[in-house]
C-alpha atoms as a printed R data frame, in Angstrom:
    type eleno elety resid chain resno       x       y       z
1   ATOM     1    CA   UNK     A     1   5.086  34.250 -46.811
2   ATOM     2    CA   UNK     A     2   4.875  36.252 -49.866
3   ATOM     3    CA   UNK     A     3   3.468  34.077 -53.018
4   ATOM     4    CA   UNK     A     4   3.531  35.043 -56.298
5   ATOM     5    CA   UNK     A     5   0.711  33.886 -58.732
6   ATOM     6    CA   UNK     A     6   1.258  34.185 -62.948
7   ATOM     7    CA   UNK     A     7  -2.570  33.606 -64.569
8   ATOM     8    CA   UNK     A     8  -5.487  34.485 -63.174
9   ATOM     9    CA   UNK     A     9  -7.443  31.581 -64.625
10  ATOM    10    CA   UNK     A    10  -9.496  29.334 -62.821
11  ATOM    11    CA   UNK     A    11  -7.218  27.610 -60.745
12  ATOM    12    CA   UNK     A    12  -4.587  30.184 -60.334
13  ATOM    13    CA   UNK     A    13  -7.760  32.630 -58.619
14  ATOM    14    CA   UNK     A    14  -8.598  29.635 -56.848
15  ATOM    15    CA   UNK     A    15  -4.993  28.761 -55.289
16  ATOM    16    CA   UNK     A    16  -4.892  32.860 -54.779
17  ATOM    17    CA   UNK     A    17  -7.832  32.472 -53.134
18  ATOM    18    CA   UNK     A    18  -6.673  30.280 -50.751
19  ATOM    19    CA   UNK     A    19  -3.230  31.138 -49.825
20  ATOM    20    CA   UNK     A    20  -4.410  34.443 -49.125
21  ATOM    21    CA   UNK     A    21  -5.969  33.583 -45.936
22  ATOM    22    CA   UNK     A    22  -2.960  33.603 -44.320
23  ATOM    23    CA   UNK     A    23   0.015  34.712 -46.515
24  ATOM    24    CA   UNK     A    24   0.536  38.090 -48.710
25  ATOM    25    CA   UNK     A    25  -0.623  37.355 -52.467
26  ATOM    26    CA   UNK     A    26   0.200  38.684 -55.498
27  ATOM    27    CA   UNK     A    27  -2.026  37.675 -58.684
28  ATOM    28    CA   UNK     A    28  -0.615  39.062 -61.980
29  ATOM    29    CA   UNK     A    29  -2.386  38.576 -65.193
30  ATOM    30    CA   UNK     A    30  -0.712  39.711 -68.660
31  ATOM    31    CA   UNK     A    31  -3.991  41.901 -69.832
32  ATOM    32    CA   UNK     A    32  -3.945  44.965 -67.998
33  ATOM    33    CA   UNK     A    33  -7.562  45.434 -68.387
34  ATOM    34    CA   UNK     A    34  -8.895  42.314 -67.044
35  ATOM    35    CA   UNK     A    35  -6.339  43.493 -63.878
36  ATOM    36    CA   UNK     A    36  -8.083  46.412 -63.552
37  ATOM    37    CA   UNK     A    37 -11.365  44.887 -63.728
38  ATOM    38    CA   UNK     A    38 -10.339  42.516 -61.107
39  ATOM    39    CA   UNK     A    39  -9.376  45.197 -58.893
40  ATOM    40    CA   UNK     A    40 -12.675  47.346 -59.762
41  ATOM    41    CA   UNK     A    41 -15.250  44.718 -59.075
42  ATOM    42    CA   UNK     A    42 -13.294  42.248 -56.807
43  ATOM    43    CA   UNK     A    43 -15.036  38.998 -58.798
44  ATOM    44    CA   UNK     A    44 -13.170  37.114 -61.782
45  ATOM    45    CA   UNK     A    45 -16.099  37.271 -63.284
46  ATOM    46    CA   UNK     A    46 -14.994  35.126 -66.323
47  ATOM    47    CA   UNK     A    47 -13.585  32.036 -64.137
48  ATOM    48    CA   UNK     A    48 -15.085  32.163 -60.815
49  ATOM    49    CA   UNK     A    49 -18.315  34.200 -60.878
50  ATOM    50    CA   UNK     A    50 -19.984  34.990 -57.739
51  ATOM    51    CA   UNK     A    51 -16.711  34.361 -55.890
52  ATOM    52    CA   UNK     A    52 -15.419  37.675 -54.417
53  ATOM    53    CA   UNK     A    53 -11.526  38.171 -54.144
54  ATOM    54    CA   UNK     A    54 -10.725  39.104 -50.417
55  ATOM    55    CA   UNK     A    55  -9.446  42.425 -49.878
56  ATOM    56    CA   UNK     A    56  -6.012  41.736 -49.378
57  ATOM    57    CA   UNK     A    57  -5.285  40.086 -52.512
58  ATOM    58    CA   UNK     A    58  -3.292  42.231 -54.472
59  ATOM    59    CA   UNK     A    59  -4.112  42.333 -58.989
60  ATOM    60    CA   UNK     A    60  -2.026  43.305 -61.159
61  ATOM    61    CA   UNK     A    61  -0.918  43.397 -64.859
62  ATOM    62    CA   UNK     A    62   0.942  44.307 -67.650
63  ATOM    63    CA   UNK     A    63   4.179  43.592 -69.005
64  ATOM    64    CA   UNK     A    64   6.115  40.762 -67.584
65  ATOM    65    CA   UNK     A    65   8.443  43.302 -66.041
66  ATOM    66    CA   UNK     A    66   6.207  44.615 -63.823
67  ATOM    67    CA   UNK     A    67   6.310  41.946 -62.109
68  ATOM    68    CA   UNK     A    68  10.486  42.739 -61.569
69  ATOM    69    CA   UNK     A    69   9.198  44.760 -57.476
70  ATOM    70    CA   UNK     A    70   7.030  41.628 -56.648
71  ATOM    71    CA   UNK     A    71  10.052  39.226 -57.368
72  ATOM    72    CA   UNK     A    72  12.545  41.126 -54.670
73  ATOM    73    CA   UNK     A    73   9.617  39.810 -51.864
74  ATOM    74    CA   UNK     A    74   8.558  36.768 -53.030
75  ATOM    75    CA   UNK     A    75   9.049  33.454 -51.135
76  ATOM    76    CA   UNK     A    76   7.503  31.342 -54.393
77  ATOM    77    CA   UNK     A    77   6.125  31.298 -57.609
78  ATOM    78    CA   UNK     A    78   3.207  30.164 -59.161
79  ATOM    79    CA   UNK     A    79   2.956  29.585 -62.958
80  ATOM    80    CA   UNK     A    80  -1.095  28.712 -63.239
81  ATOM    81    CA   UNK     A    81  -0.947  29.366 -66.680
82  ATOM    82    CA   UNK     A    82  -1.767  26.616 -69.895
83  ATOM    83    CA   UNK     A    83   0.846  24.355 -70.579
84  ATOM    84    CA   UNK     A    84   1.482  26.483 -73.768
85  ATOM    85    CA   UNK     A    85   2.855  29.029 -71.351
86  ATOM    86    CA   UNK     A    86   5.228  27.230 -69.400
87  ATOM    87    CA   UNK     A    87   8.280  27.089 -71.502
88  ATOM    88    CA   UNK     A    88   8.470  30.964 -71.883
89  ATOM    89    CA   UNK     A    89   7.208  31.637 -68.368
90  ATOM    90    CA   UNK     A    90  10.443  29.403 -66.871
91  ATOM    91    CA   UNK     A    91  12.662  31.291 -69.612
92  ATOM    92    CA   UNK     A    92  11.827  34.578 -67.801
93  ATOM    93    CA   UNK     A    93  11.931  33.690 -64.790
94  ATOM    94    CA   UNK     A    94  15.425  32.479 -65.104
95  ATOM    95    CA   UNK     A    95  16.752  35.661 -65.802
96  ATOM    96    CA   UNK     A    96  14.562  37.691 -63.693
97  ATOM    97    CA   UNK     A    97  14.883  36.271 -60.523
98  ATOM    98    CA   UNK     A    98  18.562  36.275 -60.216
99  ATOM    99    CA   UNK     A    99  17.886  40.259 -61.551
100 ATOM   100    CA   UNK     A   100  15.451  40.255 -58.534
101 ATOM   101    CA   UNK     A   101  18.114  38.380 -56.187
102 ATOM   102    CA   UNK     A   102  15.908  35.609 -55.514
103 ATOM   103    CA   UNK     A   103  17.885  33.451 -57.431
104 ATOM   104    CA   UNK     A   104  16.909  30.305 -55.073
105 ATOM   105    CA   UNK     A   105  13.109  30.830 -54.855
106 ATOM   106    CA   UNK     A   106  11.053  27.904 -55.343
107 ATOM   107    CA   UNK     A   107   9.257  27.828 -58.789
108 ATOM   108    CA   UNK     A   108   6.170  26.195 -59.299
109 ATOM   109    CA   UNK     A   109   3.407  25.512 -61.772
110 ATOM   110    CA   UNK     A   110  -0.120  23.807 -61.799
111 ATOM   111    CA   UNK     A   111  -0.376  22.974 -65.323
112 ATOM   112    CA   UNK     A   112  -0.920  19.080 -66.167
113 ATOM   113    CA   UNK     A   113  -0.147  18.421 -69.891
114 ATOM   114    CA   UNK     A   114   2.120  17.557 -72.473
115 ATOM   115    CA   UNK     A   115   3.885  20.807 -74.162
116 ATOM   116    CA   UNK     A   116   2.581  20.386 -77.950
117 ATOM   117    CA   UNK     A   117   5.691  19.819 -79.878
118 ATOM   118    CA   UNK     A   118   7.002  21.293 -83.298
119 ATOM   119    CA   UNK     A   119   5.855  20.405 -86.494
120 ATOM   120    CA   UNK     A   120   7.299  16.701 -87.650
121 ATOM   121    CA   UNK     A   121   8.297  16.085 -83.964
122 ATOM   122    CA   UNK     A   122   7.369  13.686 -81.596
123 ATOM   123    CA   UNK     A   123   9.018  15.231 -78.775
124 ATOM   124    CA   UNK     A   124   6.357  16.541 -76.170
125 ATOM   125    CA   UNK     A   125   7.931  17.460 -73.075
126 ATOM   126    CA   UNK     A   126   6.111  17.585 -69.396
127 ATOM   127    CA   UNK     A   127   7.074  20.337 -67.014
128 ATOM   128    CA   UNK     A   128   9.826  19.392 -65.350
129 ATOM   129    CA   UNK     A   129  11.643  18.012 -69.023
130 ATOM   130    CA   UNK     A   130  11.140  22.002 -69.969
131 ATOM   131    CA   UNK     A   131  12.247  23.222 -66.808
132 ATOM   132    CA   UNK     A   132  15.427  20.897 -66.738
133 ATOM   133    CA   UNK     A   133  16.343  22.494 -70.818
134 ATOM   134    CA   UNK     A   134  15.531  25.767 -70.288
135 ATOM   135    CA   UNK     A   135  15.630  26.651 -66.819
136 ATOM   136    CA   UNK     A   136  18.250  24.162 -65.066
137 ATOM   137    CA   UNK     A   137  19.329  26.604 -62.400
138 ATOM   138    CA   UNK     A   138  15.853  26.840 -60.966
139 ATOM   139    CA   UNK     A   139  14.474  25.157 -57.955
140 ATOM   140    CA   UNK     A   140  11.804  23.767 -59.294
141 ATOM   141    CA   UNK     A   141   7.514  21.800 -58.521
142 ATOM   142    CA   UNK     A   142   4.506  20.927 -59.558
143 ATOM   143    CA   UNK     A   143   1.075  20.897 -57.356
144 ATOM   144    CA   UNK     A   144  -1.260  18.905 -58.474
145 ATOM   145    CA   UNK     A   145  -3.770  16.273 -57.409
146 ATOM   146    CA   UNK     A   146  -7.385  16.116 -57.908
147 ATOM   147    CA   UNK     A   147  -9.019  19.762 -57.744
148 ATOM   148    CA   UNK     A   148 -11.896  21.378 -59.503
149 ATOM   149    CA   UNK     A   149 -11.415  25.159 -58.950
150 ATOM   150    CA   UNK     A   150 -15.000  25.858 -58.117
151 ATOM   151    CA   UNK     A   151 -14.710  23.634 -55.516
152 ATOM   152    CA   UNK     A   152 -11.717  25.155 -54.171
153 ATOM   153    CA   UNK     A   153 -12.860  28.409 -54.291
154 ATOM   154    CA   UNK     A   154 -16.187  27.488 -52.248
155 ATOM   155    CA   UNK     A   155 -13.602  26.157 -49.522
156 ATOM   156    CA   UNK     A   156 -14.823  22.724 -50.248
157 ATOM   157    CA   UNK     A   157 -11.948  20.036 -48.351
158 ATOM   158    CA   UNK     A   158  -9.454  19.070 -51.232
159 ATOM   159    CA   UNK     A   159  -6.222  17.308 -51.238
160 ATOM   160    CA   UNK     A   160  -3.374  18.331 -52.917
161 ATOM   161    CA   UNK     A   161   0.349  16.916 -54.051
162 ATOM   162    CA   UNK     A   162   3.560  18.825 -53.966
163 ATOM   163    CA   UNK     A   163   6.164  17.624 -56.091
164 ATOM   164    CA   UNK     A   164   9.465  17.932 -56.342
165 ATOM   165    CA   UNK     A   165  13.348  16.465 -56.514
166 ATOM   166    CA   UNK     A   166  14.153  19.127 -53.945
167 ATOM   167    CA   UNK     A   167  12.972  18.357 -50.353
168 ATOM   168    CA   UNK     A   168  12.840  22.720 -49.806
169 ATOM   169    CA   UNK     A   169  10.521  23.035 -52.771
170 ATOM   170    CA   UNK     A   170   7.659  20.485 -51.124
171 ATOM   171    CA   UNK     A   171   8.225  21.956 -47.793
172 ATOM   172    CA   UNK     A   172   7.870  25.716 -49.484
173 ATOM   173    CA   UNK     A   173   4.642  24.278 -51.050
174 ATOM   174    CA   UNK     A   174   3.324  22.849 -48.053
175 ATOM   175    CA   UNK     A   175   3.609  25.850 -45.905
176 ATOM   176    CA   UNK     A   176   1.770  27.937 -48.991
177 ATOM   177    CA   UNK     A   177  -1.292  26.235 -49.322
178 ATOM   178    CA   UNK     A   178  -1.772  23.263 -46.363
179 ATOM   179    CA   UNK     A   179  -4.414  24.392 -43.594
180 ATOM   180    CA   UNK     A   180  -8.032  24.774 -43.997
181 ATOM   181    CA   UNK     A   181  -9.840  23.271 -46.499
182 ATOM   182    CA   UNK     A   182  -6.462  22.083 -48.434
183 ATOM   183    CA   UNK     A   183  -4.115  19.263 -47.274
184 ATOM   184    CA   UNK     A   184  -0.806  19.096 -48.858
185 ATOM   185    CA   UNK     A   185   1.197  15.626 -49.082
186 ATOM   186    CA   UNK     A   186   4.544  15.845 -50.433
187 ATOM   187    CA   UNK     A   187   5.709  13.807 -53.019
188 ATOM   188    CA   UNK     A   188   9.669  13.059 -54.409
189 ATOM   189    CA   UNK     A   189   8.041  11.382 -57.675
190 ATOM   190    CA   UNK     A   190   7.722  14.604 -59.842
191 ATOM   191    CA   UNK     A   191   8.210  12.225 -63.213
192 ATOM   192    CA   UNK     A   192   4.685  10.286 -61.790
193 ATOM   193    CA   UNK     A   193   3.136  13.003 -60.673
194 ATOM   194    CA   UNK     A   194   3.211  14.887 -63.632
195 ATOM   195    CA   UNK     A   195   2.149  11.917 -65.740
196 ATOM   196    CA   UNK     A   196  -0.664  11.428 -63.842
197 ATOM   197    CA   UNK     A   197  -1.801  14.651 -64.509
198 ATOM   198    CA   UNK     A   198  -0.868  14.910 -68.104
199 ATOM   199    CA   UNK     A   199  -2.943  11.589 -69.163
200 ATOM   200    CA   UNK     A   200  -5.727  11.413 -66.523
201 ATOM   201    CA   UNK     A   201  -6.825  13.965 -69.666
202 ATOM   202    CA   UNK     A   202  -6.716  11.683 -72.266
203 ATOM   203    CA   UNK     A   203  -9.337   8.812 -69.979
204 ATOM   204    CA   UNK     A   204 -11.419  11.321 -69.204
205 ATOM   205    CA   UNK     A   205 -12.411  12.289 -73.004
206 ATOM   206    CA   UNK     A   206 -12.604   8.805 -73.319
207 ATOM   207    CA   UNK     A   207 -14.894   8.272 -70.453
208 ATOM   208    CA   UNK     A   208 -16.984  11.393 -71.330
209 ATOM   209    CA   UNK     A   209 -17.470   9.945 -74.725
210 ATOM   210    CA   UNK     A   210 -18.282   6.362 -72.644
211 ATOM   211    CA   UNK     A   211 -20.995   8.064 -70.776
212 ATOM   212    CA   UNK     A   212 -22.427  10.034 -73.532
213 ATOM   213    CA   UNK     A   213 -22.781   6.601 -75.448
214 ATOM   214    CA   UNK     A   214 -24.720   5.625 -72.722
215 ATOM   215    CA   UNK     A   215 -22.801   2.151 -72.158
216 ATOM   216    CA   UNK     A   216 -22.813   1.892 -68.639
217 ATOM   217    CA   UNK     A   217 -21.369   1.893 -65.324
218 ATOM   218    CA   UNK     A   218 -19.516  -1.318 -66.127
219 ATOM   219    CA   UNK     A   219 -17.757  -0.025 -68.941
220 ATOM   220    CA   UNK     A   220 -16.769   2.959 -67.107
221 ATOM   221    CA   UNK     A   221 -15.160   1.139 -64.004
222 ATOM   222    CA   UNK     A   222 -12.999  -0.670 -67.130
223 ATOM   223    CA   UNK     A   223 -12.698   2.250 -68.761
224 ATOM   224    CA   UNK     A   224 -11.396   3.992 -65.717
225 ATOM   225    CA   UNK     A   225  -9.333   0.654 -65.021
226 ATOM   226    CA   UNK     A   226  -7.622  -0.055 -67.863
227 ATOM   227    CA   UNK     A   227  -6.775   3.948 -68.422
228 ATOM   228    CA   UNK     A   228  -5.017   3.483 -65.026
229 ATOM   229    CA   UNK     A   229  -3.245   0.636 -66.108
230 ATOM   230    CA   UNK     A   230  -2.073   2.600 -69.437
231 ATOM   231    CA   UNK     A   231  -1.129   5.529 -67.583
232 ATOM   232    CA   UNK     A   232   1.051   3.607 -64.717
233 ATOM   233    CA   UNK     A   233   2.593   1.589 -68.063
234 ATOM   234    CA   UNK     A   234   3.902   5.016 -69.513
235 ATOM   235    CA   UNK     A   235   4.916   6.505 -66.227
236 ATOM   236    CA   UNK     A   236   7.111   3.656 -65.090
237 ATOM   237    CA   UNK     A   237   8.932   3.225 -68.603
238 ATOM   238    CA   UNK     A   238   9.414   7.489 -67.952
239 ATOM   239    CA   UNK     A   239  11.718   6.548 -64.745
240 ATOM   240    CA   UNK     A   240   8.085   7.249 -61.890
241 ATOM   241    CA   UNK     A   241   7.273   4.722 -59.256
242 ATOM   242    CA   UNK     A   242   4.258   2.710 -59.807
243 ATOM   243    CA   UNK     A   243   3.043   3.377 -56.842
244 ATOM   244    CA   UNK     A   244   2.565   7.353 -57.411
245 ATOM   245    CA   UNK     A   245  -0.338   6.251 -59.409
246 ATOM   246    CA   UNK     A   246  -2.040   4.708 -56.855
247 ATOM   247    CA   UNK     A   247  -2.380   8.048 -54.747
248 ATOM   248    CA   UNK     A   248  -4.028  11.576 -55.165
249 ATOM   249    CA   UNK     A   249  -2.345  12.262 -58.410
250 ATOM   250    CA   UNK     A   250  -2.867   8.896 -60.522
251 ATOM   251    CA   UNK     A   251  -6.014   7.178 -59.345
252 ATOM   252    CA   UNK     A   252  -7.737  10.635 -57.413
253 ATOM   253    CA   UNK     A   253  -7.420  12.676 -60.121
254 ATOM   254    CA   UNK     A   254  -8.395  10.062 -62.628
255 ATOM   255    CA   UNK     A   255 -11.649   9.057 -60.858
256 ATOM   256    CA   UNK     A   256 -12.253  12.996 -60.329
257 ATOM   257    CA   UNK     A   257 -11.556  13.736 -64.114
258 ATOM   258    CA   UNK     A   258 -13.456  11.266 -65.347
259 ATOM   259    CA   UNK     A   259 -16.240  10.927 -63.764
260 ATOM   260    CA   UNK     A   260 -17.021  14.758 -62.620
261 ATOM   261    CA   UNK     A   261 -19.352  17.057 -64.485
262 ATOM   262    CA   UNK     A   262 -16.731  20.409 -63.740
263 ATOM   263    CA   UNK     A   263 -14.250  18.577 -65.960
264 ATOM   264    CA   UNK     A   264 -13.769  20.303 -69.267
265 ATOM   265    CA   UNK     A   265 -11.882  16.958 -70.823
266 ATOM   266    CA   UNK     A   266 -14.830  15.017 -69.890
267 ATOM   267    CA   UNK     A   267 -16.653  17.377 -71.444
268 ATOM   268    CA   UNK     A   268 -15.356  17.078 -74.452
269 ATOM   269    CA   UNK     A   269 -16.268  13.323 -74.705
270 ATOM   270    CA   UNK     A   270 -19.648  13.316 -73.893
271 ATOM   271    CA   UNK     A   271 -19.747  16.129 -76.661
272 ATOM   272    CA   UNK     A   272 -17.824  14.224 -79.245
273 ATOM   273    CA   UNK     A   273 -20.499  11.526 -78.123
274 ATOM   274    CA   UNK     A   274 -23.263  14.235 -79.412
275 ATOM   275    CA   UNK     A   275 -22.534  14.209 -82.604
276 ATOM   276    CA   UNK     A   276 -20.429  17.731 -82.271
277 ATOM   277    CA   UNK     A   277 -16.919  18.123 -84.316
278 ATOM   278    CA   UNK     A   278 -14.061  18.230 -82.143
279 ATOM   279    CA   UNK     A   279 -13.961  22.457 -83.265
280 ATOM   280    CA   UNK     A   280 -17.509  22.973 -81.974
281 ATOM   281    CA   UNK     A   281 -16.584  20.851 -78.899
282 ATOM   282    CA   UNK     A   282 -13.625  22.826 -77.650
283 ATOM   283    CA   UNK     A   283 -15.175  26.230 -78.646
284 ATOM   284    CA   UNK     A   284 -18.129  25.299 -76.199
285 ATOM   285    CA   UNK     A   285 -16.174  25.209 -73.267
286 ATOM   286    CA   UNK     A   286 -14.572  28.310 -73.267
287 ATOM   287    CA   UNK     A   287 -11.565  27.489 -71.353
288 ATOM   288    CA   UNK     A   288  -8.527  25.069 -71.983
289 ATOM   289    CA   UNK     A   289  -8.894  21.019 -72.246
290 ATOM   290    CA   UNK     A   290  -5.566  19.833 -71.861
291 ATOM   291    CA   UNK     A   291  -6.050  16.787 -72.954
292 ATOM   292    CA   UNK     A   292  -6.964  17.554 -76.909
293 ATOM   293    CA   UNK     A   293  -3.442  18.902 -77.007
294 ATOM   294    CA   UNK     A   294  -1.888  16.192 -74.958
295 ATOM   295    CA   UNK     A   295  -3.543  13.401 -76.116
296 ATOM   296    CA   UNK     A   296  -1.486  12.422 -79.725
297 ATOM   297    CA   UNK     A   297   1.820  13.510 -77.695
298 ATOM   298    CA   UNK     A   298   1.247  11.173 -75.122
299 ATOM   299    CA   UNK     A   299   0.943   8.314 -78.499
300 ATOM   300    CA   UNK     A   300   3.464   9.478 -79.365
301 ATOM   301    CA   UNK     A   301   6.023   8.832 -76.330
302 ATOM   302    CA   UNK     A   302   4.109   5.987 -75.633
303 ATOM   303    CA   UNK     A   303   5.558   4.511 -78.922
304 ATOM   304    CA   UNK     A   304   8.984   5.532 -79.108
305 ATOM   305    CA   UNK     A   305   8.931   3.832 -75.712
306 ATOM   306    CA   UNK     A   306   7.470   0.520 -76.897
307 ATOM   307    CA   UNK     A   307   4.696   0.910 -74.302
308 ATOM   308    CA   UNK     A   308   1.119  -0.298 -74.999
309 ATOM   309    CA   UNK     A   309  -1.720   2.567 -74.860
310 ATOM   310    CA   UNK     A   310  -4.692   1.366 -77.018
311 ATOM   311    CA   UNK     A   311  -7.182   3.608 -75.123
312 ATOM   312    CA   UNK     A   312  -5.095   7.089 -75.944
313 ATOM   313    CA   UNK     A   313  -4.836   5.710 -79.371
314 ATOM   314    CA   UNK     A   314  -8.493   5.197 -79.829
315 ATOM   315    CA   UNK     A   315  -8.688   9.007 -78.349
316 ATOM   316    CA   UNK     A   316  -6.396  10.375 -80.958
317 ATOM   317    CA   UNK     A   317  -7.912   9.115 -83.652
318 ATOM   318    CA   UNK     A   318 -11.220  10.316 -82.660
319 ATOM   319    CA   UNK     A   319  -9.814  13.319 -81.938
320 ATOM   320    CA   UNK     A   320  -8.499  13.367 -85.782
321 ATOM   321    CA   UNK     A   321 -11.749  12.340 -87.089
322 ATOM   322    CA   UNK     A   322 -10.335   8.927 -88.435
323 ATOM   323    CA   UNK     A   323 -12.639   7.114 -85.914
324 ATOM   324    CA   UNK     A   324 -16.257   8.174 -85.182
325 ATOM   325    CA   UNK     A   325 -17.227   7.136 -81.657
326 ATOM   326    CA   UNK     A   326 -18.916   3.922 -81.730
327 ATOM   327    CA   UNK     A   327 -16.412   2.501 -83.666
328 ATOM   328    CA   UNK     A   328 -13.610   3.557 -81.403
329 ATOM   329    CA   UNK     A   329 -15.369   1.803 -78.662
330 ATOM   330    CA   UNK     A   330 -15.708  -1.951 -81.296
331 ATOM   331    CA   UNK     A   331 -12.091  -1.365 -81.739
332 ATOM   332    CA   UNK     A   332 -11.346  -1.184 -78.229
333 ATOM   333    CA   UNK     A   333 -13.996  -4.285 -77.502
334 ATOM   334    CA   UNK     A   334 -12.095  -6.496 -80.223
335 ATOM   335    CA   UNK     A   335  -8.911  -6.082 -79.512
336 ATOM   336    CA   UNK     A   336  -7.778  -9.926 -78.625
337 ATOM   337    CA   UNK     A   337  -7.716 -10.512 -75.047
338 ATOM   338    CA   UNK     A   338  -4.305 -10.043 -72.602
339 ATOM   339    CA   UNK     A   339  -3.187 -10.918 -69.039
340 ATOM   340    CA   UNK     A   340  -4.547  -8.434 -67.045
């Protein structure tokens, strides 16, 4: 199979990584000098130091039209950029594939987020909402599930969900990238499994900024809990089964999220927690926390929905800098008490 990855980030040089144990891999990156310098010194030294790419692996980069020979081979395509990047990344590929007569290839991304929307509007999309506006003639997935790149990249055992309305587009997934260290289940929910991924972001600031408070493993589990609860709430009122959130992509990735050191969004709590501004936070990590750009859009289709998320509004408002951390967790504590 010949596999197509757009970013060279973390997790797209992880996936690479993988796949190219047994399938031809193409890794394009849009600066043509960090292409070169992955070719030179075989490392991505910015995202995966001390990994080395495997010979076969082939770099590349530029503009997006180089990419125009790679497309007339492919079997799939991986979009491993930022959520930011999606939109225009499915735009492009809707013209060029057709150009490259691969009309029907399977299009993928691993990006978990909310698209930040305009100015005045509270209409976020996930990936498959852009996909279905701009790009409604491609065949169309998500993988996601819970992964740390670094942990990928060390061939550590990690599982792994392929999502998608379109029964070829799981099976094209699960001949890329099951075998080894990854197993692939496919998964017909691609409204849960997205929103899985897109919130699991939001707890985890909140349980970094739990943790950095120092409050305890009991108000972690609820923590954890009641996140769960909030994100199954907004999934099911989004048209997902409640039971997606229950598997690899609600409750694994969650629990992975929130509790793991590698996770930038977790990071960002037990930063916030510090005493650092939500500026100094983010510029310490370097890479891309999805959830400080999801986090108000996910309030925000929570209400127009009429669903309850008091956790991801305590998270926004920290975020803003209307709520400093302790008293985000009172107003959590005092909120009067519910059916579970």
């Amino acid at each position: 199979m010949h596999i197509t990855v757009i970013g060279a980030g973390a997790w797209g040089t992880a996936l690479a990584l993988a796949a190219s144990a047994t399938h031809q891999v193409h890794l394009w990156v849009r600066d043509p000098a960090q292409a070169e310098r992955l070719r030179a010194e075989r490392v991505n030294a910015r995202y995966l130091p001390g990994v080395p790419l495997p010979p076969g692996l082939v770099c590349a980069g530029g503009d997006p039209e180089g990419l125009l020979p790679w497309l007339t081979q492919t079997d799939l395509v991986v979009i491993a950029t930022p959520m930011a990047g999606l939109r225009q990344w499915l735009q492009w590929l809707a013209r060029a594939l057709p150009e490259a007569g691969r009309a029907a290839v399977p299009v993928t991304w691993l990006c978990k987020g909310f698209e930040r929307p305009p100015e005045g509007s509270a209409e976020g999309l996930l990936g498959h909402e852009i996909a279905a506006r701009v790009a409604p003639a491609l065949r169309v997935g998500v993988l996601s599930g819970p992964s740390f790149a670094q942990e990928v990249a060390a061939g550590l055992p990690t599982a792994l969900v392929a999502a998608s309305a379109d029964a070829g587009v799981r099976a094209t997934l699960v001949q890329a990238f099951h075998g080894g260290h990854l197993r692939v289940y496919a998964n017909d929910d691609l409204v849960g499994v997205e929103v899985g991924g897109a919130v699991k972001n939001v707890m985890a600031i909140a349980t970094g900024l739990c943790d950095g408070l120092r409050l305890g493993h009991n108000a972690r589990a609820a923590l954890i809990t009641r996140g769960l609860a909030e994100i199954t709430r907004l999934g099911t009122a989004l048209g997902a089964r409640a039971e997606t959130f229950m598997g690899l992509s609600g409750l694994g990735d969650l629990v992975l999220t929130a509790t793991g050191d590698l996770s930038r969004n977790r990071q960002v709590g037990l930063l916030l927690a510090q005493g650092m501004t939500l500026a100094q936070a983010v510029a310490s990590l370097g890479h891309v926390a999805e959830g400080v750009y999801s986090a108000r859009t996910v309030a925000q289709r929570a209400h127009a929905l009429g669903v309850r998320m008091p956790i991801t509004d305590a998270v926004v408002a920290l975020l803003d800098g209307t709520l400093q951390p302790r008293d985000a967790v009172t107003r959590l504590m005092a909120r009067d008490s519910v059916a579970e």
